[in-house]
N, C-alpha and C positions, 0 to 999 in steps of 0.2 A: 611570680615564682610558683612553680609548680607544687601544689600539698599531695602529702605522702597520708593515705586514708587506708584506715583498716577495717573492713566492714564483716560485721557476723551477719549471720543470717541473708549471706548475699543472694538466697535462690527463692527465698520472701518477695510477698505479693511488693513490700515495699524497695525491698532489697535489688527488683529485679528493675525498679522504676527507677531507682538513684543510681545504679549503672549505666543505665540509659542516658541519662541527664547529663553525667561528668562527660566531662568534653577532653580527650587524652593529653590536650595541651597545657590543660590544667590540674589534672587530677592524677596521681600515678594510684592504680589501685591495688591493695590486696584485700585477701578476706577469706572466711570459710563461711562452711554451712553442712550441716551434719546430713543432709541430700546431697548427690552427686552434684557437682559443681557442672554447668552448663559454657563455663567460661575457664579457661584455663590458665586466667590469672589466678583462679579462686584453687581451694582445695577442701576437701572432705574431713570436715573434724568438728568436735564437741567442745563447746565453750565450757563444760564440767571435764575435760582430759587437763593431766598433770601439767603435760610439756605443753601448753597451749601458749604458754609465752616464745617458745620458740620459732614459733608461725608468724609472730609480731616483730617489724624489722626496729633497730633500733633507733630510736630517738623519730618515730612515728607520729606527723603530727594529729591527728584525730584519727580514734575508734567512735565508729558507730554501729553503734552495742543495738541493733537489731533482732536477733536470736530471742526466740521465746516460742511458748505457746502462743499461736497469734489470735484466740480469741476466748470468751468467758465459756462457751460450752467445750472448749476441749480440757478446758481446767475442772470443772465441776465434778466434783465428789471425787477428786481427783488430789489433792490436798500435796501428796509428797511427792509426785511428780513435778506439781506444778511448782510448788518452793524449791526443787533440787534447781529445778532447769533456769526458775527466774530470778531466788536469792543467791543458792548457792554456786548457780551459774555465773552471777553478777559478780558475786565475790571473787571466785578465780580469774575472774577478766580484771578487776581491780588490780589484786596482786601480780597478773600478768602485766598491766600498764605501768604499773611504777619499778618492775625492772625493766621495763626497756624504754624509761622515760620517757611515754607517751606526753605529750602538751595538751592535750586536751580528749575529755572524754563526752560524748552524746548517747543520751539514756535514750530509749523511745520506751516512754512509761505511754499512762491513759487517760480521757476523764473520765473514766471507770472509776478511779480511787477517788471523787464525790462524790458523798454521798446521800441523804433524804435533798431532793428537791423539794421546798415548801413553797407554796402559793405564788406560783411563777418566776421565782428568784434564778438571778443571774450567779453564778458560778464564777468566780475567779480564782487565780494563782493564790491570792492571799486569804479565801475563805476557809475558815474550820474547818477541819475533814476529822470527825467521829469517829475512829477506828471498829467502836463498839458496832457503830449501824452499818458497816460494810459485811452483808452477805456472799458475798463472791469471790472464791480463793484466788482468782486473777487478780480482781483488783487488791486483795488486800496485799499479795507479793508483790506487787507492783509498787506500791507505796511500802513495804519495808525495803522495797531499793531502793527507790526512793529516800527514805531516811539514813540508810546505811554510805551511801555517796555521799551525803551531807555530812556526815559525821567525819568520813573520810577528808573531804576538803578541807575542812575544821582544824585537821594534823597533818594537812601541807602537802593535800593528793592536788593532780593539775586540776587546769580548769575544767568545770565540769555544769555539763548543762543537761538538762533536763527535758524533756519535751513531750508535752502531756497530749497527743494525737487524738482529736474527737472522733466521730466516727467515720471511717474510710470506706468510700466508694469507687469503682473504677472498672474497666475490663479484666474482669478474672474467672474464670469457670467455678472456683470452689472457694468456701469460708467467705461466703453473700452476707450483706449487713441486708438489711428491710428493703434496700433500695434497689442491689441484681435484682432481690428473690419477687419483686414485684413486678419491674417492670418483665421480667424472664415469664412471668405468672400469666400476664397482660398478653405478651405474644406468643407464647406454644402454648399454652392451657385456654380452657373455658370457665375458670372462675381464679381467682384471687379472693385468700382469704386472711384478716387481720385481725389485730383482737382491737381495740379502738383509732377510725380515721383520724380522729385528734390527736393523737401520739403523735410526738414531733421531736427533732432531734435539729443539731447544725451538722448536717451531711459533708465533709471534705472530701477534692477529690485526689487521689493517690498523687498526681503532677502535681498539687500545691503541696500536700504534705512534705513530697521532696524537695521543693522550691524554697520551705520550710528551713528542711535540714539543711541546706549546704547552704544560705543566710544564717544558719549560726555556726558553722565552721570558723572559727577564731575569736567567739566571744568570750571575753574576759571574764572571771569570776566563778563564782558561785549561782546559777540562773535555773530557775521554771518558767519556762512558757510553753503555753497551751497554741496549740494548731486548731482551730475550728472554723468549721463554715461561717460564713460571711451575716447566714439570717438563719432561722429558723424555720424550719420546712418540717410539715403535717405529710404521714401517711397517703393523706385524700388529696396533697400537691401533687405529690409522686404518683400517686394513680391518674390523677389527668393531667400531667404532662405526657405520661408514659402512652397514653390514649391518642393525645393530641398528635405527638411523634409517630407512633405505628399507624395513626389512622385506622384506631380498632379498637370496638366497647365490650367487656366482656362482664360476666356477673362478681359484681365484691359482695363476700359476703365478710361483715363485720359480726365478731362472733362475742365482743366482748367488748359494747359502746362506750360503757360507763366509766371503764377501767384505764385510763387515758393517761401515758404517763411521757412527762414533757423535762427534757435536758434542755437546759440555755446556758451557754455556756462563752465565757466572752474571748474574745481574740485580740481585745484593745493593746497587752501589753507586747503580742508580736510583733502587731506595729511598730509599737514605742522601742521595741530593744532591735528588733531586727529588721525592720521595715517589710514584714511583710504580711499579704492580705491574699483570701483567694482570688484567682483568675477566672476560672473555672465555674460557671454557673452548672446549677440542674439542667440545664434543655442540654448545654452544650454535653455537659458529661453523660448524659441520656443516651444522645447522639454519639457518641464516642462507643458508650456498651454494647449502645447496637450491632455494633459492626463484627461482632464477636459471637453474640446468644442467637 
């Protein structure tokens, strides 16, 4: 049976990859994105406009609530922007989804909203999150949507799921995580430069994070789960892979060894709820950007 899908942010790096993905036999789409729409299923609108509920057909079975600032530097020192677009954006999409009896709602929150990594600790869905020690107005609006959906379900909003996206890599010209902006460094520049090679993150690539979303298209409940890479991957991987692929050494300079700051972050429960895992390794998704930079 075909699912009726309402996507914000359809003209996003991710938004542009989950189009791709639905297959029209299964998927009927609509959606906005406050950029001109590229696709003329979609249309041009603000997930903070009044009538936003009237763009949403009725009795719709998933929004995926995409729409946001998509990364922590365009939020910073940025405070009331960033809470219109990411709370108070959230909100109007809530009360647009329960008049038009949407069945189910998909957040794309981040594991931005974790906060101190202490002595190599793994990060789960069920770990304490400090609000006190969250520095960054991303992640902290991130996580009061995060609670404000929970609240919501709580008083009988549909199902609603969560989906905390590690950090995303993939072919895109702009809004680079560590991993374009190096290996992009490695082949048009003569140096690359980091602040410590030990820095390590679980890198995802934009095809699993969507593989992601539409594996939780009808999950029941109340749910977070976290999207992350597969392993943990260091800076100084990603420089000689990126070496190994172009067949080309160029100078890194590390500007800042000591200062070495390491996310682990686990993906065991998307397995367990949604079955799923990345496909997508570093050489292959390397090889994928190339083709682009």
């Amino acid at each position: 049976m075909t699912k009726r899908v309402f996507i914000t942010g359809s003209e996003s790096f991710v938004g542009k990859e989950l189009i791709k993905q639905c297959k029209p036999t299964e998927f009927e789409l609509h959606g906005c994105d406050n950029m001109d729409p590229s696709d003329s299923r979609f249309i041009k609108a603000d997930i903070r406009e009044e009538n936003i509920s009237e763009l949403i057909p009725m009795g719709i079975d998933v929004i995926i609530h995409l729409a946001a600032l998509s990364s922590d530097p365009q939020c910073r020192n940025k405070a009331y922007e960033c809470f219109d677009v990411h709370v108070m954006g959230t909100l109007n999409l809530i009360e647009a989804a329960e008049k038009r009896k949407c069945k189910q709602i998909i957040f794309a929150s981040s594991e931005w909203v974790y906060d101190n990594f202490l002595n190599d600790e793994e990060k789960t869905e069920n770990s304490i999150i400090n609000i006190a020690n969250l520095t960054s107005e991303y992640a902290l609006s991130k996580l009061v949507s995060e609670a404000n959906l929970r609240q919501k379900y709580q008083h009988g909003f549909c199902d609603t799921t969560i989906l905390r996206f590690g950090i995303i890599y993939g072919s895109r010209k702009k809004n680079w995580s560590a991993v374009e902006s190096i290996f992009n460094a490695i082949k048009n520049e003569d140096q690359a430069i980091v602040g410590s090679l030990k820095t390590g993150r679980c890198f995802v690539h934009v095809s699993d994070i969507v593989k992601g979303i539409m594996k939780s298209i009808g999950l029941k409940g109340f749910n977070i789960v976290g999207l992350e890479g597969s392993e943990l991957t260091t800076l100084d991987n990603v420089i000689k892979t990126s070496k190994r692929i172009l067949g080309k050494d160029i100078t890194i300079v590390e500007k800042d060894a000591g200062n070495m700051s390491v996310r682990r972050v686990s993906a065991d429960k998307a397995k367990e709820k949604i079955n799923w895992q990345t496909e997508i390794g570093l050489e292959e998704g390397l090889k994928d950007l190339n083709k682009i930079l």
